[in-house]
VEXZAKE-737684 format. One record per residue: residue number from 1; x, y, z of N, C-alpha, C in turn. Coordinates in Angstrom, 1 decimal. Layout:
N
+-----+--------+--------+--------+--------+--------+--------+--------+--------+--------+
:   k :   n.xx :   n.yy :   n.zz :  ca.xx :  ca.yy :  ca.zz :   c.xx :   c.yy :   c.zz :
+-----+--------+--------+--------+--------+--------+--------+--------+--------+--------+
: NUM :      X :      Y :      Z :      X :      Y :      Z :      X :      Y :      Z :
...
+-----+--------+--------+--------+--------+--------+--------+--------+--------+--------+
END
This chain:
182
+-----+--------+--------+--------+--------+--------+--------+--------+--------+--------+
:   k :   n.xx :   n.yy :   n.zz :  ca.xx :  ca.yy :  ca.zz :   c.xx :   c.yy :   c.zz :
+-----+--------+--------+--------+--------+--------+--------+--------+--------+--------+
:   1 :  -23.2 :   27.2 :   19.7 :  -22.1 :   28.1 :   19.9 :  -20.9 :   27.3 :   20.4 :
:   2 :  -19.8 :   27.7 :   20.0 :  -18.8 :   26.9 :   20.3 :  -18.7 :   26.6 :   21.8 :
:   3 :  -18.5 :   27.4 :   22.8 :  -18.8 :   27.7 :   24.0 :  -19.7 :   26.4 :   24.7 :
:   4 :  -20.3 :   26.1 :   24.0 :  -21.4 :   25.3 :   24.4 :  -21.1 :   23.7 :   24.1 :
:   5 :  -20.2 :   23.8 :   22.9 :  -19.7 :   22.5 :   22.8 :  -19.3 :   21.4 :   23.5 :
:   6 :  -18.9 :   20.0 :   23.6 :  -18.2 :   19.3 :   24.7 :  -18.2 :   18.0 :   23.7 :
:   7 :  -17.1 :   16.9 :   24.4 :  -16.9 :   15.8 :   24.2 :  -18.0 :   14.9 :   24.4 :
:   8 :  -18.5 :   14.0 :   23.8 :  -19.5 :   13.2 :   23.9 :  -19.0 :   11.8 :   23.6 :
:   9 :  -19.6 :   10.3 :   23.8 :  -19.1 :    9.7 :   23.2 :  -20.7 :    9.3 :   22.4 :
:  10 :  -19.8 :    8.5 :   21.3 :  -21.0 :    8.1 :   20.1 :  -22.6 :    7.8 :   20.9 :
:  11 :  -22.8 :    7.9 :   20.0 :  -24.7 :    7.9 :   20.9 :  -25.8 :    7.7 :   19.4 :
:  12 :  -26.5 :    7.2 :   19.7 :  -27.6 :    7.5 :   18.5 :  -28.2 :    8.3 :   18.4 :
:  13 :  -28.4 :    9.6 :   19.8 :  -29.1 :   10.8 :   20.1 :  -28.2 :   11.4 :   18.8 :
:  14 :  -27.2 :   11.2 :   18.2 :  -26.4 :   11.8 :   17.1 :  -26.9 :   11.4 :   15.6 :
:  15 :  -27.2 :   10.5 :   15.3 :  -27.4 :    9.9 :   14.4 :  -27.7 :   10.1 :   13.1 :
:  16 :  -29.0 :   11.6 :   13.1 :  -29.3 :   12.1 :   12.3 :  -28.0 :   13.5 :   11.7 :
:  17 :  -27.5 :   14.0 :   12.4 :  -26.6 :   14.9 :   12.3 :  -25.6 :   14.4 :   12.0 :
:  18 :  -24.6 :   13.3 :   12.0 :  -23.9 :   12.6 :   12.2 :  -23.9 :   12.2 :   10.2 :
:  19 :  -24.6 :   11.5 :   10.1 :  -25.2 :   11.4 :    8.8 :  -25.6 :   12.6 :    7.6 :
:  20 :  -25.6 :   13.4 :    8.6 :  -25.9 :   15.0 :    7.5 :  -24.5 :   15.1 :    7.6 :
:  21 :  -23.5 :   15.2 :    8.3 :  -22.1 :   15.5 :    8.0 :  -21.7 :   14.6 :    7.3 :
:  22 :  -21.6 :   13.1 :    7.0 :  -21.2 :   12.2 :    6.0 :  -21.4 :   12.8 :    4.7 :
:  23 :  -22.9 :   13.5 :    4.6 :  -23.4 :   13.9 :    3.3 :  -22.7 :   15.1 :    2.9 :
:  24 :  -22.2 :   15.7 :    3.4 :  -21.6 :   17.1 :    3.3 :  -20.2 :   16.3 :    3.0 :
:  25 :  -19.4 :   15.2 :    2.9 :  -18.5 :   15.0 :    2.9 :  -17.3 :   14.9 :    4.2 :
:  26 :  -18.3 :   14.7 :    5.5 :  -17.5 :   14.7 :    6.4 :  -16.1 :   13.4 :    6.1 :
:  27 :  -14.7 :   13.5 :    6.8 :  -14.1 :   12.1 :    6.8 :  -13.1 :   12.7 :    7.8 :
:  28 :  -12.6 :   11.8 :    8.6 :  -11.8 :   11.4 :    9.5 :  -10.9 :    9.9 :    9.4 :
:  29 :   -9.5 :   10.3 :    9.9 :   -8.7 :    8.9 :   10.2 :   -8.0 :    8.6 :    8.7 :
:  30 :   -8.1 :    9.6 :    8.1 :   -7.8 :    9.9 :    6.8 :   -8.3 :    9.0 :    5.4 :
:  31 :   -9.2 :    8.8 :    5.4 :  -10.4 :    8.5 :    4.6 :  -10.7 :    9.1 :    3.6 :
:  32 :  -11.2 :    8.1 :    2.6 :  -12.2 :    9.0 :    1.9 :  -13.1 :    9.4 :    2.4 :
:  33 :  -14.3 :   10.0 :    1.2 :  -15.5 :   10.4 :    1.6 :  -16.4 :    8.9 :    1.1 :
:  34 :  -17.5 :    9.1 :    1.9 :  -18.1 :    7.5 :    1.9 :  -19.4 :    8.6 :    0.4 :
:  35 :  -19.3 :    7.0 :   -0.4 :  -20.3 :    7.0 :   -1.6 :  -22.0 :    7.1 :   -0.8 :
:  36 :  -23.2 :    7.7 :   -1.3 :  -24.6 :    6.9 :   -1.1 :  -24.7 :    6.0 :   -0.5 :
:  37 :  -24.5 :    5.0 :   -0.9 :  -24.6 :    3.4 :   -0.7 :  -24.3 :    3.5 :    0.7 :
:  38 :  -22.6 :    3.9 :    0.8 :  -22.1 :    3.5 :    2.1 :  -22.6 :    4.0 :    3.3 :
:  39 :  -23.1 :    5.8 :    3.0 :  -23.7 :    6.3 :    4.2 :  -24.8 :    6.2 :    4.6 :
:  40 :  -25.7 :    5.2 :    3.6 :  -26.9 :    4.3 :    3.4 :  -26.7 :    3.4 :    4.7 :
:  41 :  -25.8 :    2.4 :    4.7 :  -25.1 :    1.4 :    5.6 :  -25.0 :    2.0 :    6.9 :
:  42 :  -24.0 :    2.9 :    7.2 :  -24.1 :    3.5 :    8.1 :  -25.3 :    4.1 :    8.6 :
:  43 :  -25.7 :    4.7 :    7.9 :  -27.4 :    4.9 :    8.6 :  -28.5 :    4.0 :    9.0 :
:  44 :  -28.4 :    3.1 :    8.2 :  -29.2 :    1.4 :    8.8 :  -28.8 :    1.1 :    9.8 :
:  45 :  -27.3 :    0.7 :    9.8 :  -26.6 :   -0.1 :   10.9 :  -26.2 :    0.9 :   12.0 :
:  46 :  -26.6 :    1.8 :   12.2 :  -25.8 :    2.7 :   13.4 :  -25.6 :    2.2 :   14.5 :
:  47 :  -26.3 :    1.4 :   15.1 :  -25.7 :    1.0 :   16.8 :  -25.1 :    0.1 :   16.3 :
:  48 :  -24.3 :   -0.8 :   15.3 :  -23.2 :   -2.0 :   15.2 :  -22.2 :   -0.6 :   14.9 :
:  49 :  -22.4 :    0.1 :   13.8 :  -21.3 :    0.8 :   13.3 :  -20.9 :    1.7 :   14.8 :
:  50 :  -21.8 :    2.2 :   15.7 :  -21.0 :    2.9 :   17.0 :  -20.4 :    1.9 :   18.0 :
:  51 :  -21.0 :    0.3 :   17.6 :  -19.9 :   -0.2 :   19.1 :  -18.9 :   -1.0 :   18.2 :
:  52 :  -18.5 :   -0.4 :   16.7 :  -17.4 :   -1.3 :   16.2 :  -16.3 :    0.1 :   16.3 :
:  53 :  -16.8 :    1.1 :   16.8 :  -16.0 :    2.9 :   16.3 :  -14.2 :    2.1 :   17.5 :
:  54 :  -14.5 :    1.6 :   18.4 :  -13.8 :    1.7 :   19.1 :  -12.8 :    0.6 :   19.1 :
:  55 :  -13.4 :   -0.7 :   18.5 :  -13.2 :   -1.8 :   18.9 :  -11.6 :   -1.9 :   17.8 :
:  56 :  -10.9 :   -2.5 :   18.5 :   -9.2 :   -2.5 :   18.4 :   -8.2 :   -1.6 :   17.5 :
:  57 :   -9.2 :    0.0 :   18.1 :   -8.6 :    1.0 :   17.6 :   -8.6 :    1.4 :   16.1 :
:  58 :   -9.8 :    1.2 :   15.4 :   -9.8 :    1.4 :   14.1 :  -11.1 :    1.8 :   13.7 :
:  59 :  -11.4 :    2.6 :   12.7 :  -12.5 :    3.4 :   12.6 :  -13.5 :    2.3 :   11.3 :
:  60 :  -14.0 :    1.6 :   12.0 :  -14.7 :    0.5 :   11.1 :  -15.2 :    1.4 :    9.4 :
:  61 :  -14.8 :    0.2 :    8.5 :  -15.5 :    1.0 :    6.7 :  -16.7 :   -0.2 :    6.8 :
:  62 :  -17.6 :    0.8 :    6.3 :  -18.7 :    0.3 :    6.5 :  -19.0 :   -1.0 :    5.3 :
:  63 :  -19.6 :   -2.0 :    6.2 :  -19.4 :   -3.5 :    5.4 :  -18.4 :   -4.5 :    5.1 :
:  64 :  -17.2 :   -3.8 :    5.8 :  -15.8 :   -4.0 :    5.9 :  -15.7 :   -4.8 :    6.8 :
:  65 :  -14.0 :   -5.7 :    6.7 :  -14.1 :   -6.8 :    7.9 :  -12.9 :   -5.8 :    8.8 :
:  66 :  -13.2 :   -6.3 :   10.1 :  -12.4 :   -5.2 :   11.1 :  -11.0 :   -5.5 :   10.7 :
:  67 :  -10.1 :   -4.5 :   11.2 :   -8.8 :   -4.5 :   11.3 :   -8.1 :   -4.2 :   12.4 :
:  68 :   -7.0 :   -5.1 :   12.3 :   -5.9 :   -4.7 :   14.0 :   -5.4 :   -3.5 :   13.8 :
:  69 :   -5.4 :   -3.0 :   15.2 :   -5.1 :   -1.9 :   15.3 :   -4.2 :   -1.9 :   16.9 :
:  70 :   -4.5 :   -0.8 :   18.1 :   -4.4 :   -0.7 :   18.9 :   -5.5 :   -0.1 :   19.7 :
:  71 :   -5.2 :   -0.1 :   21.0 :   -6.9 :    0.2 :   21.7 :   -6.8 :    1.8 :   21.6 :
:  72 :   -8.4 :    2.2 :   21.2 :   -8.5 :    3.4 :   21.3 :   -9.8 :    3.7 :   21.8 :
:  73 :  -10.0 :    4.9 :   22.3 :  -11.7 :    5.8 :   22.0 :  -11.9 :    6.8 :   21.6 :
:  74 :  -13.5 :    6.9 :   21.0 :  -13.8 :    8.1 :   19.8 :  -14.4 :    8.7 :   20.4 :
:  75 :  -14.9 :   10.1 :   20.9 :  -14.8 :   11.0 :   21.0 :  -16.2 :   11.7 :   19.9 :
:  76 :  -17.2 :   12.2 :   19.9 :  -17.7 :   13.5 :   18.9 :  -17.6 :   14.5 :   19.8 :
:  77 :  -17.5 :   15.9 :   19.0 :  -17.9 :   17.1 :   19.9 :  -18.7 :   17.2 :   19.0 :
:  78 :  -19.9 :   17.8 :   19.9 :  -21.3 :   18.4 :   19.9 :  -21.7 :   19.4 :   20.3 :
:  79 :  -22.7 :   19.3 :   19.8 :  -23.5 :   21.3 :   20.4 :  -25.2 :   20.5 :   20.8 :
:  80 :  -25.2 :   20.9 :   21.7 :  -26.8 :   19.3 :   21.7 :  -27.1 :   18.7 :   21.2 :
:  81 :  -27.9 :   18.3 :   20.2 :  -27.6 :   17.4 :   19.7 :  -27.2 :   17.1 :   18.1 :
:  82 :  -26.2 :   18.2 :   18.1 :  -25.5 :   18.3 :   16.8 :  -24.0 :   18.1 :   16.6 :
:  83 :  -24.1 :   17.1 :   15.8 :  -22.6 :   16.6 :   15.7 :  -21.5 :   17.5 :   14.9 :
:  84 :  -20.7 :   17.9 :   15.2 :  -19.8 :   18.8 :   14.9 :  -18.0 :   18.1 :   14.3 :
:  85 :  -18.0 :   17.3 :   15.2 :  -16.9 :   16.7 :   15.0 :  -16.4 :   15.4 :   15.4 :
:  86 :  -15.1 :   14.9 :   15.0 :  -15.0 :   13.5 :   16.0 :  -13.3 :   13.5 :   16.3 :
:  87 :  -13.1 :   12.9 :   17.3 :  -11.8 :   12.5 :   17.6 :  -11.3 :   11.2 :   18.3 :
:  88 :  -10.2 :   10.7 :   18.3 :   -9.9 :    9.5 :   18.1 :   -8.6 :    9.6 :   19.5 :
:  89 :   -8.9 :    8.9 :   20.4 :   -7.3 :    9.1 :   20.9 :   -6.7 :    8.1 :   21.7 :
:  90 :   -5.5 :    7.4 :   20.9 :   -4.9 :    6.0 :   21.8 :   -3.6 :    6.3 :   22.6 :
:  91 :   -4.1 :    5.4 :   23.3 :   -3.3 :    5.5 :   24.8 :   -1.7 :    5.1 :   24.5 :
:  92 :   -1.3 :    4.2 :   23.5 :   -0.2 :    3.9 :   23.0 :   -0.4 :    3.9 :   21.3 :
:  93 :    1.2 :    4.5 :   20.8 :    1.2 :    4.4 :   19.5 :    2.6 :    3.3 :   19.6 :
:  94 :    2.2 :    2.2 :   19.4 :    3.4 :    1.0 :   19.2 :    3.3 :    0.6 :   17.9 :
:  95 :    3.0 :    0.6 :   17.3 :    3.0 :    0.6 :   16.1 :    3.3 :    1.6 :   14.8 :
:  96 :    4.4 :    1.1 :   13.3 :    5.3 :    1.9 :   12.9 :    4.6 :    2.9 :   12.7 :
:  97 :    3.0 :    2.8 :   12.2 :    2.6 :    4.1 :   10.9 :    1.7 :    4.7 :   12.2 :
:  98 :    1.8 :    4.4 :   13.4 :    1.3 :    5.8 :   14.3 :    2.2 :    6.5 :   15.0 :
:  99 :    3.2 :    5.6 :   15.0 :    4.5 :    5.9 :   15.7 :    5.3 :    7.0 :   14.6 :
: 100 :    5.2 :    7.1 :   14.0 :    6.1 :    8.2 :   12.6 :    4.8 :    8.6 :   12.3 :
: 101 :    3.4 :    8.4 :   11.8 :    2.9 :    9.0 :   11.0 :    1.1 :    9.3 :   11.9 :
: 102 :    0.3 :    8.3 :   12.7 :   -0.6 :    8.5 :   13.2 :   -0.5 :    9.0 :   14.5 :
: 103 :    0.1 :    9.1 :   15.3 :    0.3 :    9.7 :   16.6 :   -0.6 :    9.1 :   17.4 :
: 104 :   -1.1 :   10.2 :   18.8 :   -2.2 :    9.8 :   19.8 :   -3.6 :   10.3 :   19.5 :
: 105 :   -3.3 :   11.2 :   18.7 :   -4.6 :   11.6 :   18.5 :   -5.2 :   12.0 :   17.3 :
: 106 :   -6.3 :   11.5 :   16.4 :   -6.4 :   12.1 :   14.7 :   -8.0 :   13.1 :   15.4 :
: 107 :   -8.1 :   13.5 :   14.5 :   -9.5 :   14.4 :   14.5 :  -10.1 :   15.3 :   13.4 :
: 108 :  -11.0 :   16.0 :   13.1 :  -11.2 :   16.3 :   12.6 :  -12.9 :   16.7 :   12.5 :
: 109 :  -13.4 :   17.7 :   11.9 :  -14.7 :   18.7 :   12.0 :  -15.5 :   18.6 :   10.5 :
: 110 :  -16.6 :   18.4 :   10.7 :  -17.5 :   18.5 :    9.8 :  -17.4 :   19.6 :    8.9 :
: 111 :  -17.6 :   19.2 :    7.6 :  -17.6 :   20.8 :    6.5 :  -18.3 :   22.3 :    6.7 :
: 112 :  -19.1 :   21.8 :    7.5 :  -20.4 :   22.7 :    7.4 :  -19.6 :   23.5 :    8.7 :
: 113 :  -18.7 :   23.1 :    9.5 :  -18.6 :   23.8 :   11.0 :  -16.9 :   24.5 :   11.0 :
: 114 :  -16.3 :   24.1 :    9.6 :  -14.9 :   24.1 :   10.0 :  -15.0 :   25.5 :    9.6 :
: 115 :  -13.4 :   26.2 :   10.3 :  -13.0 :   27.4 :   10.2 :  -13.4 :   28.4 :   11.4 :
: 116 :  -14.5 :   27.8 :   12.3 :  -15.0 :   28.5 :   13.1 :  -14.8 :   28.4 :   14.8 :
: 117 :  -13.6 :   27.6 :   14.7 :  -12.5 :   27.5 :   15.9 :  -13.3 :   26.2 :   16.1 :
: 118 :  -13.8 :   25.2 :   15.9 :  -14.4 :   24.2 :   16.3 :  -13.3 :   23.0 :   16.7 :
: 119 :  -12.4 :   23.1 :   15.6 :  -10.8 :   22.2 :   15.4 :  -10.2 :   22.5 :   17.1 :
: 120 :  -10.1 :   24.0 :   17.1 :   -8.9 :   23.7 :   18.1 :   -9.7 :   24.1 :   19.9 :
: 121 :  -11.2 :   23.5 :   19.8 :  -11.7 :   23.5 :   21.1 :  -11.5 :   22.1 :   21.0 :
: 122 :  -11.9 :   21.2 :   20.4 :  -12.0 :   20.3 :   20.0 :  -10.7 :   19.3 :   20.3 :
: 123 :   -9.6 :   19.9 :   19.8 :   -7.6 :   19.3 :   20.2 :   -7.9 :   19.9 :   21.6 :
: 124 :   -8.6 :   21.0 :   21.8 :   -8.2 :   21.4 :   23.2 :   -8.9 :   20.0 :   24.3 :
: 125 :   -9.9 :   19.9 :   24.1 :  -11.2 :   19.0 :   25.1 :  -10.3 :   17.6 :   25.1 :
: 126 :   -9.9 :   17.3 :   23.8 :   -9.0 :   16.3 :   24.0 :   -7.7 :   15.9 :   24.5 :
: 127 :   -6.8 :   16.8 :   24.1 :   -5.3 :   17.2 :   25.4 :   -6.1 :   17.1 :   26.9 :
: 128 :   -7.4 :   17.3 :   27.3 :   -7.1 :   17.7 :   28.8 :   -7.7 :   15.8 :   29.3 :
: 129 :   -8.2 :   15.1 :   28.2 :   -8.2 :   13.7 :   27.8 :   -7.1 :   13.0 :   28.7 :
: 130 :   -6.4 :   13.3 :   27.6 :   -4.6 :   13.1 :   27.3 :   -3.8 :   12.8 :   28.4 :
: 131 :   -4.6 :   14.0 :   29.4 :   -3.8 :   14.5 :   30.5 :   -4.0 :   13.7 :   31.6 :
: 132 :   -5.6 :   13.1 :   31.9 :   -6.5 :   12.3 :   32.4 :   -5.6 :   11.1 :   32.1 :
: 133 :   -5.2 :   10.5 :   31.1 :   -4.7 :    9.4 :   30.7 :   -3.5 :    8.9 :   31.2 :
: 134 :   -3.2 :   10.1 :   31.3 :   -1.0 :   10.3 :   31.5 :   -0.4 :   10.1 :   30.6 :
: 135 :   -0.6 :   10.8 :   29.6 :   -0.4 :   10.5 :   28.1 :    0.3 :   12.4 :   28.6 :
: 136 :    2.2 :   12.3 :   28.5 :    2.6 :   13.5 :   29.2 :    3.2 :   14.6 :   27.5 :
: 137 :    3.4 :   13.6 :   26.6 :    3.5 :   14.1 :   25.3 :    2.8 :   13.5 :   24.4 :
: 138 :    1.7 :   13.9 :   24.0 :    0.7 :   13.5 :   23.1 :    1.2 :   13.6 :   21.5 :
: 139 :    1.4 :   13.1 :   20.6 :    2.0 :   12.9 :   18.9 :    0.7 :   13.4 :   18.2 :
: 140 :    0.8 :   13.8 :   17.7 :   -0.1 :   14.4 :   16.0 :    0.6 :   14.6 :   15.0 :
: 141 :   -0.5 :   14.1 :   13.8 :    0.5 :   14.8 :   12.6 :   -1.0 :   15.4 :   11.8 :
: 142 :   -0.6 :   16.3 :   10.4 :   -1.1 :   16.6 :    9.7 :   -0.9 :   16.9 :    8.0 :
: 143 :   -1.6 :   17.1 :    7.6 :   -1.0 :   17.1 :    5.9 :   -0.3 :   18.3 :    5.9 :
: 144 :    1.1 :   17.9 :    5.0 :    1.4 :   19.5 :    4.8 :    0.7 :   20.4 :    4.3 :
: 145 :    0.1 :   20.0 :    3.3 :   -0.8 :   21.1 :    2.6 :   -2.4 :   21.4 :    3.4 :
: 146 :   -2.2 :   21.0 :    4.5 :   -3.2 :   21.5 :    5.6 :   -3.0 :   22.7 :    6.9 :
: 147 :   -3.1 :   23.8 :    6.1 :   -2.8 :   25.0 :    7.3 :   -4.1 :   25.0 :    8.1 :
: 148 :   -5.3 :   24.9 :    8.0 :   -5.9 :   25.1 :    9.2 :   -5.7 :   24.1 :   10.4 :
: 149 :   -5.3 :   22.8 :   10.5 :   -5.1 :   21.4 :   11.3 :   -3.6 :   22.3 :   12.0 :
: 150 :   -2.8 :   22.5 :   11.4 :   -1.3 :   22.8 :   11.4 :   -1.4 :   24.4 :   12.6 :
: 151 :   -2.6 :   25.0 :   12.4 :   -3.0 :   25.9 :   13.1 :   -3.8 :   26.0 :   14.2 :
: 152 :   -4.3 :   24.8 :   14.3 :   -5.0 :   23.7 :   15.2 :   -4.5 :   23.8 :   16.5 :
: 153 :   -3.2 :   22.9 :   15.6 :   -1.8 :   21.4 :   16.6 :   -1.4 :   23.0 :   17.3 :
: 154 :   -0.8 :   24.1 :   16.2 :   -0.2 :   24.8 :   17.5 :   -0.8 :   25.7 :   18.4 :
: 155 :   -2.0 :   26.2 :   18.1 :   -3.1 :   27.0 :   19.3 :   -2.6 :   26.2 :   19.9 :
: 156 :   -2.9 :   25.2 :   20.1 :   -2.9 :   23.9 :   21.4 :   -1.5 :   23.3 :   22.0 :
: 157 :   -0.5 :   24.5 :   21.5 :    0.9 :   24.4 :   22.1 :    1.9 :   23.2 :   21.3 :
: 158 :    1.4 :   22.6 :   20.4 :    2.3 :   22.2 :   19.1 :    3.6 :   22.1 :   18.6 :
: 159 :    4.4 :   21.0 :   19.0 :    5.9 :   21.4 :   18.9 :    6.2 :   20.8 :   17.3 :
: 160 :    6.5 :   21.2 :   16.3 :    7.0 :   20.9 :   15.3 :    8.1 :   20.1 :   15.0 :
: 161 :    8.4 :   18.8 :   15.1 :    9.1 :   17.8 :   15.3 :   10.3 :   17.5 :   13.9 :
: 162 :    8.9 :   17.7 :   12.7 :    9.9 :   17.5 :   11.5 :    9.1 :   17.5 :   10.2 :
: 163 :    9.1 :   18.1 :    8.7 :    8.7 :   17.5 :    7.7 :    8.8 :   16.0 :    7.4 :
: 164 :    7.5 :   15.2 :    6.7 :    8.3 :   14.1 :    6.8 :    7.4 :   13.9 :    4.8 :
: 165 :    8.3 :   13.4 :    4.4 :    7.8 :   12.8 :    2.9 :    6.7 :   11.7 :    2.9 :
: 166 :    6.2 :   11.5 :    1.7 :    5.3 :   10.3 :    1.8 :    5.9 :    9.0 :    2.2 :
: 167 :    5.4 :    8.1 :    2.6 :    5.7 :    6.7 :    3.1 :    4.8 :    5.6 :    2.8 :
: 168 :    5.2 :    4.8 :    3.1 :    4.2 :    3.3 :    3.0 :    3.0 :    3.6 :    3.7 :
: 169 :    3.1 :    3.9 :    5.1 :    2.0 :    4.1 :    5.6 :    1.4 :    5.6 :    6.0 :
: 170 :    1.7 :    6.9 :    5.0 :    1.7 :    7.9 :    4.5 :    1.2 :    8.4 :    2.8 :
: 171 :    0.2 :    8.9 :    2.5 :    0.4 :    8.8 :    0.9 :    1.1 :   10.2 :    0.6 :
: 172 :    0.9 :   11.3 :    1.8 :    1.2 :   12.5 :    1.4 :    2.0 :   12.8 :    2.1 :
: 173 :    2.7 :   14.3 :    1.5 :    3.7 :   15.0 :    2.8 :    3.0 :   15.2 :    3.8 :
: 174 :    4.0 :   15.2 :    4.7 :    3.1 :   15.1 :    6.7 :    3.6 :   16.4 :    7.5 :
: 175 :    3.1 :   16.9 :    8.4 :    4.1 :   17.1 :    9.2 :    3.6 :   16.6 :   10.6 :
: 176 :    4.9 :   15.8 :   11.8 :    4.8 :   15.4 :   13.0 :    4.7 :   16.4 :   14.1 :
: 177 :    4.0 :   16.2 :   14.9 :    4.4 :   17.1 :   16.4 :    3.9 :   16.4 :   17.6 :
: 178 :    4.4 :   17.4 :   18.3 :    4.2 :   16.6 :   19.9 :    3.6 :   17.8 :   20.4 :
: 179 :    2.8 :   17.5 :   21.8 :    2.0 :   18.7 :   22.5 :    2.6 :   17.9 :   23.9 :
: 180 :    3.7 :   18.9 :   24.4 :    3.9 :   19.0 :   26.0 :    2.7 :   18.8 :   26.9 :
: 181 :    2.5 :   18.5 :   27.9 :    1.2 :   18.6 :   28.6 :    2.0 :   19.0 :   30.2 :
: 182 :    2.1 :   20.1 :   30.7 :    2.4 :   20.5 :   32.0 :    1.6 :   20.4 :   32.7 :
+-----+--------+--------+--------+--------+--------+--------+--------+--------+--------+
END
């Protein structure tokens, strides 16, 4: 039950569920969806692939060499021990394509769980993160052609900043916002 949900950080008590949402086509951090093979990898390698989730702010591809990023931590929400979702959230966006396009926080819910308010407990558990952090206006963005995310950002108090077109570090239309934190 949603109610029952909370922030967890990666764990292998996940592992199995974690893996059934890959198969359903879970993706986060704006990804594809990972082939057989890859969710193969991931499933072998799980404790390398959970202590690389964090390491210099980038959502490791599996068999991939790491990438610079900025510091971040991931986040699942869960329901005991079922994975539901994941979120991502850095303390600074200094850099151009988080700073216009990635913001503080990405996220996003498994196929099997979306539509059932999971998204905006989920932005919610994370703002009160945010808040812990001193992080006093938190950045998100989402696809335009994404109303439920867009419905998300503003349950969770959502200020609509701007349309923004595709970019270099963008392939689709976006939209930006900020979440006040009083």
């Amino acid at each position: 039950m949603i109610e029952n949900s909370f922030l967890a950080r990666p764990h292998p008590v996940f592992r199995d569920s974690y893996v059934e949402a890959l198969r359903e086509g879970f993706v986060w951090a704006a990804r594809a969806p990972l082939d057989a093979d890859a969710i193969a990898f991931v499933s072998s390698h799980f404790p390398d692939y959970l202590a690389r989730l964090d390491e210099d702010g980038q959502m490791p591809k599996p068999g991939g060499p790491s990438l610079s990023g900025v510091p971040s931590i991931t986040y699942w929400l869960v329901d005991g021990s079922a994975f539901i979702g994941a979120v991502n959230i850095r303390a600074r966006i200094d850099t151009p394509s988080l700073v216009h396009f990635g913001g503080h926080v990405g996220y996003a819910v498994r196929p099997s769980r979306q539509g059932r308010g999971y998204g905006r407990r989920q932005l919610a558990l994370a703002l009160d993160i945010c808040r812990g952090m001193g992080l006093c206006v938190p950045r998100l963005s989402c696809a335009q052609d994404n109303p439920a995310s867009r419905r998300v950002i503003e349950a969770n108090g959502g200020v609509l900043l701007r349309h923004c077109p595709p970019a270099w570090y963008a392939p689709y239309p976006y939209l930006l916002y900020e979440i006040p934190l009083l």
